[in-house]
KOLGU-4560 file (N, C-alpha, C; in nm, 3 decimals, padded with zeros to 5 digits):
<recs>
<n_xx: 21.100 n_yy: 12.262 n_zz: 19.646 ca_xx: 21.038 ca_yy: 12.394 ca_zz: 19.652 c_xx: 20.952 c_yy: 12.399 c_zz: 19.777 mol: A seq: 1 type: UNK>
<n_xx: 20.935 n_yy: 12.496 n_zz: 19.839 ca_xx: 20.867 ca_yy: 12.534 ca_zz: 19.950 c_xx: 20.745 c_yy: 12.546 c_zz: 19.933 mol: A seq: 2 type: UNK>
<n_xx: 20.705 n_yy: 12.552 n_zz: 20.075 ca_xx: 20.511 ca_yy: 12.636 ca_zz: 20.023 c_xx: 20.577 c_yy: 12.809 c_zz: 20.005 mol: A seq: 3 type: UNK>
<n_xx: 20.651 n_yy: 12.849 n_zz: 20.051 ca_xx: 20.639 ca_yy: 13.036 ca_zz: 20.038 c_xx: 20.700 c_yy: 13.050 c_zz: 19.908 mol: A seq: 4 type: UNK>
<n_xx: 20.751 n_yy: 12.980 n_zz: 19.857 ca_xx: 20.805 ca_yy: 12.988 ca_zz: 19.674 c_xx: 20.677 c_yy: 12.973 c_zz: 19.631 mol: A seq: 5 type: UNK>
<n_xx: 20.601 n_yy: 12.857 n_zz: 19.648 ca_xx: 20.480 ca_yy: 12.833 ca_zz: 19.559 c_xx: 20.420 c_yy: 12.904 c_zz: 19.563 mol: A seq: 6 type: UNK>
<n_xx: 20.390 n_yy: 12.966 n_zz: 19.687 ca_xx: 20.251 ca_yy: 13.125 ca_zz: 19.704 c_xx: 20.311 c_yy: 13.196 c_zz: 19.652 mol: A seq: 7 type: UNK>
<n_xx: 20.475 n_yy: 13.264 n_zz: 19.673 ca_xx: 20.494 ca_yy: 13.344 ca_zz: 19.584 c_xx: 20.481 c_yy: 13.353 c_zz: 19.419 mol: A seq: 8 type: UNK>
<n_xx: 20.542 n_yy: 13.232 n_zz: 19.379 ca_xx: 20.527 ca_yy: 13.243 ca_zz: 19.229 c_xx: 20.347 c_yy: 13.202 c_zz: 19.186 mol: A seq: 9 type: UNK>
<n_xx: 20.301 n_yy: 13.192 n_zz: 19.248 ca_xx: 20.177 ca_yy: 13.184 ca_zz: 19.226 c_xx: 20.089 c_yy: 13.312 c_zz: 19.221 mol: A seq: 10 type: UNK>
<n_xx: 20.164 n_yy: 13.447 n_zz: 19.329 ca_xx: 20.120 ca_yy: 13.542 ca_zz: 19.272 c_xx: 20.141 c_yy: 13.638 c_zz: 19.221 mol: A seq: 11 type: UNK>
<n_xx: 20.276 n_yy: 13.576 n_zz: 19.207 ca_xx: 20.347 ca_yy: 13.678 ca_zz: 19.107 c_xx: 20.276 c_yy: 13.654 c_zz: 18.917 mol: A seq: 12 type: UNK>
<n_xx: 20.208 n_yy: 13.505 n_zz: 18.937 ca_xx: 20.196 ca_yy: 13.488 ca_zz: 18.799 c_xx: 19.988 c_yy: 13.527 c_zz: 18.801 mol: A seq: 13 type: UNK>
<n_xx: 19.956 n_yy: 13.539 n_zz: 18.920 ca_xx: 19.834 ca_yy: 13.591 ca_zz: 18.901 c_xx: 19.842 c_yy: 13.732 c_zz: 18.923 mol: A seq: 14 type: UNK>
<n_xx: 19.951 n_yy: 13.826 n_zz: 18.958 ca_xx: 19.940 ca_yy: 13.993 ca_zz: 18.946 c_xx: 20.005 c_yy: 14.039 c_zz: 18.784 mol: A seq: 15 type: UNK>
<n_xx: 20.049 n_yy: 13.907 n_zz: 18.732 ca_xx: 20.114 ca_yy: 13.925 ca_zz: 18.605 c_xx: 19.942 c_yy: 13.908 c_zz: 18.461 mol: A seq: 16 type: UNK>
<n_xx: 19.903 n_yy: 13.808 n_zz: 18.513 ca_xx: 19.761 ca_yy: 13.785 ca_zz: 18.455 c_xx: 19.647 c_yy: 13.883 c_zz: 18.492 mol: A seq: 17 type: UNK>
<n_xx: 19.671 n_yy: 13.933 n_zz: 18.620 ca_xx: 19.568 ca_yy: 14.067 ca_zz: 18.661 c_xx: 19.596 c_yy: 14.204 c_zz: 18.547 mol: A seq: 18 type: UNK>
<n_xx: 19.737 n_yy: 14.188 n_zz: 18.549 ca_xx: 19.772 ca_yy: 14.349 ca_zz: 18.488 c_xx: 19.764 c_yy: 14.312 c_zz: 18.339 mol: A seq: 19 type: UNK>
<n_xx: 19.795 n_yy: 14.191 n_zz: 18.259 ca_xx: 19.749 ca_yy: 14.170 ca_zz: 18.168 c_xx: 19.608 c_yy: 14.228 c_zz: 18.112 mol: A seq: 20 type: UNK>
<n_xx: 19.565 n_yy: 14.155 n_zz: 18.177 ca_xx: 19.373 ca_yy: 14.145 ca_zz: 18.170 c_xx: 19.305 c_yy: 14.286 c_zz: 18.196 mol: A seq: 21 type: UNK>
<n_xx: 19.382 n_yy: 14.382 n_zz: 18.295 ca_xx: 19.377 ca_yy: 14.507 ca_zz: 18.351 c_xx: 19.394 c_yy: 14.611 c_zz: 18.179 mol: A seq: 22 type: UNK>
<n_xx: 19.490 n_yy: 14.572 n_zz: 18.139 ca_xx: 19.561 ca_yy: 14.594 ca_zz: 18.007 c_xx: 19.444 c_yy: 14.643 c_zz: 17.939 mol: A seq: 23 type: UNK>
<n_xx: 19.423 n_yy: 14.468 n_zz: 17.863 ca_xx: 19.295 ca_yy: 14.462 ca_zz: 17.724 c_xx: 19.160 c_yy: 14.518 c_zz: 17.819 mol: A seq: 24 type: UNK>
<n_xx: 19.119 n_yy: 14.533 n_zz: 17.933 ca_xx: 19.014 ca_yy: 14.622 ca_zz: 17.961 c_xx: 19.042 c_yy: 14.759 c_zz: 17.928 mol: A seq: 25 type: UNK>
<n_xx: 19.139 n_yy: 14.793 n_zz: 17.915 ca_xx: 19.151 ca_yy: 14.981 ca_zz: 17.959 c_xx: 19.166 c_yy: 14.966 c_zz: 17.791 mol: A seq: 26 type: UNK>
<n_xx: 19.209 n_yy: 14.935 n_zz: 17.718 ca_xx: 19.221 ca_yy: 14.975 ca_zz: 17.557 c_xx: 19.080 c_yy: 14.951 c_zz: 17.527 mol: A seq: 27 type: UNK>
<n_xx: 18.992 n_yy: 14.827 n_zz: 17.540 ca_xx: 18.870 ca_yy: 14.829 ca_zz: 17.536 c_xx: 18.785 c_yy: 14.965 c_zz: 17.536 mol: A seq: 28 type: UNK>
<n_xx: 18.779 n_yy: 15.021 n_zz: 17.709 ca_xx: 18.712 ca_yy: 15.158 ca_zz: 17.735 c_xx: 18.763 c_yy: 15.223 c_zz: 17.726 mol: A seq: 29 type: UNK>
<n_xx: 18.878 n_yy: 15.244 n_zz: 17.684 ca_xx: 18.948 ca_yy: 15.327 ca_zz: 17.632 c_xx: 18.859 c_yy: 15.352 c_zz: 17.468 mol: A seq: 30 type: UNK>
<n_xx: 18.899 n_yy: 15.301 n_zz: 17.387 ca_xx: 18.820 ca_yy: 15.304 ca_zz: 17.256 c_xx: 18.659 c_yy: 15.310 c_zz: 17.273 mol: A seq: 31 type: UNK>
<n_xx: 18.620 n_yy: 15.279 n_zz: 17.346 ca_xx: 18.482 ca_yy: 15.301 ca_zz: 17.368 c_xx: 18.434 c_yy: 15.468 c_zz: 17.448 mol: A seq: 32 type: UNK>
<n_xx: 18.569 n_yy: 15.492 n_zz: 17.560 ca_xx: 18.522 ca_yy: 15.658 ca_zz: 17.563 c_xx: 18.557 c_yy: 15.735 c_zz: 17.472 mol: A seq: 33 type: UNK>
<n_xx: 18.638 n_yy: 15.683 n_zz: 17.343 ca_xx: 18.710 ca_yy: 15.788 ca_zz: 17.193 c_xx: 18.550 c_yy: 15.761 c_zz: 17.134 mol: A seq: 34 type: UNK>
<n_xx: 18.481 n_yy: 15.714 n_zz: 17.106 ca_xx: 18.354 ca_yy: 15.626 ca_zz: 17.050 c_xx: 18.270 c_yy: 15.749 c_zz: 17.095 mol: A seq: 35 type: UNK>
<n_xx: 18.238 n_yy: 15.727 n_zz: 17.255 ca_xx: 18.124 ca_yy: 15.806 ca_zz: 17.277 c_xx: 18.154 c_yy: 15.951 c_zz: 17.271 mol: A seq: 36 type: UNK>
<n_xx: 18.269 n_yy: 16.014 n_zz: 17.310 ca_xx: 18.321 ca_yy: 16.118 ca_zz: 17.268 c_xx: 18.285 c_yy: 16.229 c_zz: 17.120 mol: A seq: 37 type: UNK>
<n_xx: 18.335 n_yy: 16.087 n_zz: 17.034 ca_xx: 18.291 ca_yy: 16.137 ca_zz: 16.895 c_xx: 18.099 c_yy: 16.135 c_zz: 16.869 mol: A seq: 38 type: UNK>
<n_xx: 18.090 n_yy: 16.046 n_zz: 16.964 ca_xx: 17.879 ca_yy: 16.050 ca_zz: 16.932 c_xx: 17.833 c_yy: 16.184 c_zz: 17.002 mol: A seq: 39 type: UNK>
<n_xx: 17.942 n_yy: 16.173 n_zz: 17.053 ca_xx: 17.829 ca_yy: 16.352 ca_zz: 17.155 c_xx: 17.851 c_yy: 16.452 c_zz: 17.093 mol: A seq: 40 type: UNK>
<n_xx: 18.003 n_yy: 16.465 n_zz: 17.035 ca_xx: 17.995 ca_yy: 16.573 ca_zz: 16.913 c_xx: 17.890 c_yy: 16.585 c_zz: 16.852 mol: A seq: 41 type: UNK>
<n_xx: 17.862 n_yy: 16.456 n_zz: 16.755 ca_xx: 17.763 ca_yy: 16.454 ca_zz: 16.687 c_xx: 17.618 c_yy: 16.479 c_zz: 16.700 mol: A seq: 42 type: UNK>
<n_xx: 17.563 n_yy: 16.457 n_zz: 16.827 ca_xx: 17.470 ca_yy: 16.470 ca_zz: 16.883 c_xx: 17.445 c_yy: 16.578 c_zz: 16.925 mol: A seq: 43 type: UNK>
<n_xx: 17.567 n_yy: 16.628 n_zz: 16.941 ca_xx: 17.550 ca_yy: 16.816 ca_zz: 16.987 c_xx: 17.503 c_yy: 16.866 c_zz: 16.822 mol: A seq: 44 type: UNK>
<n_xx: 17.562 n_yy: 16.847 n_zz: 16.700 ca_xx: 17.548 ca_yy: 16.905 ca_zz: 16.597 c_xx: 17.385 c_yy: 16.888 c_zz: 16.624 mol: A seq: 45 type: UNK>
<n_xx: 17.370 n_yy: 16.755 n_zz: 16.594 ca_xx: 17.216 ca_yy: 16.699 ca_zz: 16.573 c_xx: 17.112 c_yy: 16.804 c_zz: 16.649 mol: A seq: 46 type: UNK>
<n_xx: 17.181 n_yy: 16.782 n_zz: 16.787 ca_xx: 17.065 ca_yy: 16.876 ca_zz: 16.851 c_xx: 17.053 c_yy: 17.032 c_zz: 16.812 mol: A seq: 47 type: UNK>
<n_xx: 17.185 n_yy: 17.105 n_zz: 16.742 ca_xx: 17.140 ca_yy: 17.214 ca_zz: 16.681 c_xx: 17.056 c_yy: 17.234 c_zz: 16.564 mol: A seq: 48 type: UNK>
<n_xx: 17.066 n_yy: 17.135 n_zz: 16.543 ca_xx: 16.958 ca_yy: 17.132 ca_zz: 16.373 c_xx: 16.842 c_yy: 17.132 c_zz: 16.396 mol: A seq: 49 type: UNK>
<n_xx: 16.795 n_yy: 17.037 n_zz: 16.532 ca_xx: 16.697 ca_yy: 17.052 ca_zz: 16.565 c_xx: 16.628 c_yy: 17.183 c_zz: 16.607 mol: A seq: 50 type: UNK>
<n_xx: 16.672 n_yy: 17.230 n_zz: 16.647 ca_xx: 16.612 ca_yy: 17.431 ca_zz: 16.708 c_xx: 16.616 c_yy: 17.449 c_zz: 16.577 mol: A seq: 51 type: UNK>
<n_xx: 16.734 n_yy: 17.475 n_zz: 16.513 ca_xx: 16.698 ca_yy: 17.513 ca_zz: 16.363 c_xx: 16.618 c_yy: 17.510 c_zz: 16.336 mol: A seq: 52 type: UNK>
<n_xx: 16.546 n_yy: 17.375 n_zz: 16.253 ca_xx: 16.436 ca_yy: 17.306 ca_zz: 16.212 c_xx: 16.353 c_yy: 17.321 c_zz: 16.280 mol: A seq: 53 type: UNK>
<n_xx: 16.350 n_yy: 17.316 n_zz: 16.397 ca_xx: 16.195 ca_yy: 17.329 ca_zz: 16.421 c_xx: 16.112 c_yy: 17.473 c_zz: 16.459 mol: A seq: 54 type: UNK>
<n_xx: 16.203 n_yy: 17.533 n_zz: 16.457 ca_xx: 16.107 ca_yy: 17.725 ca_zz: 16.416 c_xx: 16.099 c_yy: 17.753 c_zz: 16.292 mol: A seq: 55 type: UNK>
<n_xx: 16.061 n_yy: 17.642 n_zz: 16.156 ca_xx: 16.103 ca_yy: 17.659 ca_zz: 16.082 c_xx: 15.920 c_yy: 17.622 c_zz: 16.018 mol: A seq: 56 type: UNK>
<n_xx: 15.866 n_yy: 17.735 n_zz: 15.914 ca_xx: 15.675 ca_yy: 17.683 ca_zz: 15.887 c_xx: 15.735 c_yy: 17.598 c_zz: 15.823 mol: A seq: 57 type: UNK>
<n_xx: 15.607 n_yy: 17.537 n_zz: 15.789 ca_xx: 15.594 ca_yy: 17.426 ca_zz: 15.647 c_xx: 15.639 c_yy: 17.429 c_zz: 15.561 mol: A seq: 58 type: UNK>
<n_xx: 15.611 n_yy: 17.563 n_zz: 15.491 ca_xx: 15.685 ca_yy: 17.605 ca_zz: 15.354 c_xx: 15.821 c_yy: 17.579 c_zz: 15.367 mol: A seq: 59 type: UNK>
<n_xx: 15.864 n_yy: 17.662 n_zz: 15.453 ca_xx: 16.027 ca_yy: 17.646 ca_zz: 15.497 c_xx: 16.047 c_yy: 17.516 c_zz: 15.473 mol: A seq: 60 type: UNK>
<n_xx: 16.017 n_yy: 17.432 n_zz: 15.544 ca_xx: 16.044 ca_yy: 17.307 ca_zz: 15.608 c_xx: 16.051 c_yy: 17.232 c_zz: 15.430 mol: A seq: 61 type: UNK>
<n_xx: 15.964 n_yy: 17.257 n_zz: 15.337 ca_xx: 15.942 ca_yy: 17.157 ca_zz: 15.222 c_xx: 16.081 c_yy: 17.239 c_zz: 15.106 mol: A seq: 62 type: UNK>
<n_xx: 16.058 n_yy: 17.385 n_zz: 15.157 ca_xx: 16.200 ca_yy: 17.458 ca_zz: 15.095 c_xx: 16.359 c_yy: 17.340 c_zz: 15.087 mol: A seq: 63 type: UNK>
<n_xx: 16.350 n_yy: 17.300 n_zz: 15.239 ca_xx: 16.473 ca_yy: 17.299 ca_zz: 15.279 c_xx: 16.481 c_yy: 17.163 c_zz: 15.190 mol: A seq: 64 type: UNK>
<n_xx: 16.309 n_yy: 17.086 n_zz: 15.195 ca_xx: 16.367 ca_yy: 16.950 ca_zz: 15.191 c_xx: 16.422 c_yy: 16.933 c_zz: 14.966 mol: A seq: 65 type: UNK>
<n_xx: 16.382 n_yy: 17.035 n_zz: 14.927 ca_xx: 16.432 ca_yy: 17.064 ca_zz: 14.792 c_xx: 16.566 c_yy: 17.114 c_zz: 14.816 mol: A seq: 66 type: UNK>
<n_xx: 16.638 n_yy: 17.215 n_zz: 14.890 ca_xx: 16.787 ca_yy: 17.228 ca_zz: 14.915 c_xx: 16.810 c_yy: 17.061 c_zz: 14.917 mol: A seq: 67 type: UNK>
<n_xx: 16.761 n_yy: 17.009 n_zz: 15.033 ca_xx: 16.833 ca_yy: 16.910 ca_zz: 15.044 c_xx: 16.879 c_yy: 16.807 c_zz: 14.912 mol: A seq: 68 type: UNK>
<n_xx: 16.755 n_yy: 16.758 n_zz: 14.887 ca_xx: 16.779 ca_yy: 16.702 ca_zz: 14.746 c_xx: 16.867 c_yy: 16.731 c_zz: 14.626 mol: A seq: 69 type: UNK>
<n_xx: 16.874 n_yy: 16.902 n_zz: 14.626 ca_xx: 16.969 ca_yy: 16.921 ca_zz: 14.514 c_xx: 17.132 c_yy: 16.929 c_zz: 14.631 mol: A seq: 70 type: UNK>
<n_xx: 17.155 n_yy: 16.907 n_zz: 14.667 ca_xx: 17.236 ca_yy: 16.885 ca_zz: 14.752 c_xx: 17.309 c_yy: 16.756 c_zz: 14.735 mol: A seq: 71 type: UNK>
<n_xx: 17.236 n_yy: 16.657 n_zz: 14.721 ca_xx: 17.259 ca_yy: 16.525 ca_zz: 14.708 c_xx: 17.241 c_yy: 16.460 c_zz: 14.591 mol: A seq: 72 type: UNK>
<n_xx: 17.196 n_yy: 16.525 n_zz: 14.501 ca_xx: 17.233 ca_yy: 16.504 ca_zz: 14.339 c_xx: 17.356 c_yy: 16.601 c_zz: 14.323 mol: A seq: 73 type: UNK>
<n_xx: 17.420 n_yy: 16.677 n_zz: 14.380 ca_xx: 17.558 ca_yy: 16.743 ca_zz: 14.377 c_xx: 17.625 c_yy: 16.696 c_zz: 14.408 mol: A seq: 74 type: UNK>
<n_xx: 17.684 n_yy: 16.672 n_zz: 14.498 ca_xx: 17.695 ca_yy: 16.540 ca_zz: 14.554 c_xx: 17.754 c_yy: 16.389 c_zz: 14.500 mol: A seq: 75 type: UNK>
<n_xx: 17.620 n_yy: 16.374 n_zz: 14.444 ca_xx: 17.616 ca_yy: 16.196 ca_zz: 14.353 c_xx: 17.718 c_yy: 16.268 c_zz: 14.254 mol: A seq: 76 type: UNK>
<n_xx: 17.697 n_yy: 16.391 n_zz: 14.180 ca_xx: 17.782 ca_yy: 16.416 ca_zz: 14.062 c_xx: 17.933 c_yy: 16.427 c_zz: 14.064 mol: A seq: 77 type: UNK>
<n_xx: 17.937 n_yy: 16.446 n_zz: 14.171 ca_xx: 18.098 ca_yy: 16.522 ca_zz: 14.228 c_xx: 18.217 c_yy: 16.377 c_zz: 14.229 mol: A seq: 78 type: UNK>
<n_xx: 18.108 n_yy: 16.241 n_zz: 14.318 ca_xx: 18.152 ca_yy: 16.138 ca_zz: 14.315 c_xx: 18.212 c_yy: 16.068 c_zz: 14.204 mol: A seq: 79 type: UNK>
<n_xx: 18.159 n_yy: 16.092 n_zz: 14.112 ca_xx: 18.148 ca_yy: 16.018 ca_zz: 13.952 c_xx: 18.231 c_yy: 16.059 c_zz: 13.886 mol: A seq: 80 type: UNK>
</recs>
């Protein structure tokens, strides 16, 4: 075997290990931009609740937190 066989197959088997490795990175951030994607949704909701909630008096505010509760004994019941 030559030296220009050896360099070649040498990088043919390190552009074969690059694109490998190239591979399991991109499914990686790949699943990680589906990830943050779905958090910003969420975070968008979040941040509307917040305006909600917060022009909201005291009273309101202790109102809601009784919605909430019977909410979540509805809930627990539905499960069962």
């Amino acid at each position: 075997m030559n030296y220009n066989m050896i360099i070649k197959s040498f990088n043919r088997k390190k552009y074969v290990g690059r694109k490998m490795l190239m591979a399991i990175l991109g499914k990686i951030f790949d699943a990680n931009r589906r990830e943050v994607k779905s958090l910003s949704k969420l975070a968008d909701k979040v941040l509307a609740k917040d305006e909600e909630y917060s022009s909201l008096s005291d009273e309101q505010l202790v109102n809601k937190t009784e919605e909430f509760k019977a909410y979540i004994q509805e809930q627990k019941k539905k499960k069962r």
